[in-house]
Wavefront OBJ file of the C-alpha trace (Angstrom):
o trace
v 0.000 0.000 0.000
v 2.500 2.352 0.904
v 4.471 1.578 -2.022
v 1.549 2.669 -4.642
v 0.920 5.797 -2.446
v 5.001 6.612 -3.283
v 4.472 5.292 -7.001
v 1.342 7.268 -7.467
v 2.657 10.557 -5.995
v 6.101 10.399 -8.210
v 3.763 10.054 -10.919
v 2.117 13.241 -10.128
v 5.122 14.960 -9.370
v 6.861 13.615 -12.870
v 3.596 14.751 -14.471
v 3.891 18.169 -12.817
v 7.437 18.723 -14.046
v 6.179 17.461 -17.611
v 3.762 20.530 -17.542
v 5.801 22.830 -16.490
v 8.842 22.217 -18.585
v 6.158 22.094 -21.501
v 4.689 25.671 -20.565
v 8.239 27.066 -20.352
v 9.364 25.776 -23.471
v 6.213 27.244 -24.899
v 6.678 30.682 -23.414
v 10.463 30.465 -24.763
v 9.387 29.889 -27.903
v 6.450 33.097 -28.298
v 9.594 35.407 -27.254
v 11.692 34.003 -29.983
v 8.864 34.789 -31.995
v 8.584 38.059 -30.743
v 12.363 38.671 -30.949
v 11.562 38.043 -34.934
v 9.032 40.657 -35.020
v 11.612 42.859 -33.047
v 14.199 42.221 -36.128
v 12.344 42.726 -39.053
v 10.787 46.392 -37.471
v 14.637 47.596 -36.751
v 15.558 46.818 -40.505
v 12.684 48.700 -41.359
v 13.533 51.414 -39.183
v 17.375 51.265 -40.490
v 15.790 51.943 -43.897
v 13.414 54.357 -43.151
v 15.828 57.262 -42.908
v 17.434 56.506 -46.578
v 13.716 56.472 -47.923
v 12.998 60.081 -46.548
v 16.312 61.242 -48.133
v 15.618 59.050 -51.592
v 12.298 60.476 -51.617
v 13.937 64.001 -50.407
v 15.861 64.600 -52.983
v 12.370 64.352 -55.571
v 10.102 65.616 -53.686
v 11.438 68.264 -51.432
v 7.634 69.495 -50.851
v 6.490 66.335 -49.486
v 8.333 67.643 -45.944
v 4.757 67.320 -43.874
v 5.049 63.227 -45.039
v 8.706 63.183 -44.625
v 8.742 64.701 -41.429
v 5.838 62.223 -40.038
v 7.524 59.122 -41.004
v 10.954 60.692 -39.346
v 8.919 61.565 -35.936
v 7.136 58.031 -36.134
v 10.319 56.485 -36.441
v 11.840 58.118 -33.239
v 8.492 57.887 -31.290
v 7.803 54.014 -32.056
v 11.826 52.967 -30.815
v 11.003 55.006 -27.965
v 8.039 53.302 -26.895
v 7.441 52.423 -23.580
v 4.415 49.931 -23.770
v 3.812 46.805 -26.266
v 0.351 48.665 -27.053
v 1.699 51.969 -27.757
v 4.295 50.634 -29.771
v 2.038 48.286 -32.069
v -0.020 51.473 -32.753
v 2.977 53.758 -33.822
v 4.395 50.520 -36.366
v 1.127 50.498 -38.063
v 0.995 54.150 -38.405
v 5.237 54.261 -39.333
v 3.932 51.498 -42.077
v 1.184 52.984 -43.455
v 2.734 56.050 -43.754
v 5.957 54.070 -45.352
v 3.644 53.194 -47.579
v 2.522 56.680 -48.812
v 6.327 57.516 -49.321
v 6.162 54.478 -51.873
v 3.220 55.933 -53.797
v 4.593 58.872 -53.793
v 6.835 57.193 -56.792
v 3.061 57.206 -59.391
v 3.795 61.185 -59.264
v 7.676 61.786 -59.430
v 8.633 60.149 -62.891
v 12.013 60.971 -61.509
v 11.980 59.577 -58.187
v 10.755 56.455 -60.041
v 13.376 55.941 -62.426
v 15.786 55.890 -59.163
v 17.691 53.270 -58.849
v 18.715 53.863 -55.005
v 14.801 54.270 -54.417
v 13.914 51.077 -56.416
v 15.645 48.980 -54.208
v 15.073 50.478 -51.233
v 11.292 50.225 -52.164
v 12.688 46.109 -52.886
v 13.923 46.089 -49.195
v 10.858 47.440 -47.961
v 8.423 44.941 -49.760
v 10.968 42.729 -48.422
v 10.793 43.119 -44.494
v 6.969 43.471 -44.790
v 6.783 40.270 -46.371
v 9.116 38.686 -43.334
v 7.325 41.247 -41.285
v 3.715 39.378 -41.863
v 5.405 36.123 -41.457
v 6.898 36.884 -38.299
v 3.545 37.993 -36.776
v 2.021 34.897 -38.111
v 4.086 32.474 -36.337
v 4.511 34.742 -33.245
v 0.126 34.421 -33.380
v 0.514 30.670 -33.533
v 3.086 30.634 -30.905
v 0.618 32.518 -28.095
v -2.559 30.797 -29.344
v -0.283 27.347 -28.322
v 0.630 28.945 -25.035
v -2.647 30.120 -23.998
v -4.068 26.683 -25.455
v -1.877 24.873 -23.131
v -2.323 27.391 -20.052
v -6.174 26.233 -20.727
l 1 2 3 4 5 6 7 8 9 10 11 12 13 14 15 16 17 18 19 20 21 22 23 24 25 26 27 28 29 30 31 32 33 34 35 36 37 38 39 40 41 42 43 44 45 46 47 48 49 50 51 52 53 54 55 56 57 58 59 60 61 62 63 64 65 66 67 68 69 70 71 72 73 74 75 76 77 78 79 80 81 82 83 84 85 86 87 88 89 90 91 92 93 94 95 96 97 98 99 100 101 102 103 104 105 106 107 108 109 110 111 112 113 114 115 116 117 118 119 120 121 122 123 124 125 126 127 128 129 130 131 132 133 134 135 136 137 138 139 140 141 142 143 144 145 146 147 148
């Protein structure tokens, strides 16, 4: 009898430990997916300045666009809060991606070669961007599946 009751409770206790190595490995792997998030959003911030000054050099009168993807930029590595940040990346990208239009009015800014590819790089990182979000998604809907 005593012998089940020490069988039994290792069994709960290896079961336990199971779990919780399971739930950390879990957790582990949402921050790796949020550290990919993290990447791709710093190479889009290391290519936002050489955008404004591509698109700069076309479209001088553009500064009210320039000067809000500049101040986004600064404001969204500054962040304090995961919320606050999300909201200034959506606004730095859809404000990126006025810049890029910008290209249907400046014949010249379009025949650029230095803006063609960093419009390439952009299209780029968004791509890895959306990807990144996707598996960091899958990666908390596991965790929280689990925690359930």
């Amino acid at each position: 009898m005593l012998i089940a009751v020490i069988v039994a409770g290792l069994a709960l206790l290896l079961g336990a430990i199971v779990i919780f190595n399971r739930l950390v490995a879990e957790r582990n792997q949402m921050r790796a997916a949020w550290s990919d998030i993290d990447v791709q959003l710093m190479r889009r911030h290391d290519l936002t300045p050489q955008l404004v000054t591509a698109v700069k050099a076309y479209a001088d009168h553009e500064r009210a666009t320039l000067t809000t993807v500049s101040e986004l930029r600064t404001r969204a590595e500054a962040a304090a809060g995961l919320a606050d940040r999300a909201r200034l990346e959506d606004e730095l990208g859809r404000q990126i991606e006025r810049l890029l239009a910008l290209q249907e009015s400046y014949p010249d800014l379009k025949a650029s070669e230095n803006f063609l590819q960093l419009q390439r790089d952009l299209v780029a990182i968004e791509d890895h961007l959306q990807y990144a979000r996707r598996y960091y998604n899958g990666a908390v809907r596991q965790l929280n599946t689990r925690i359930e």
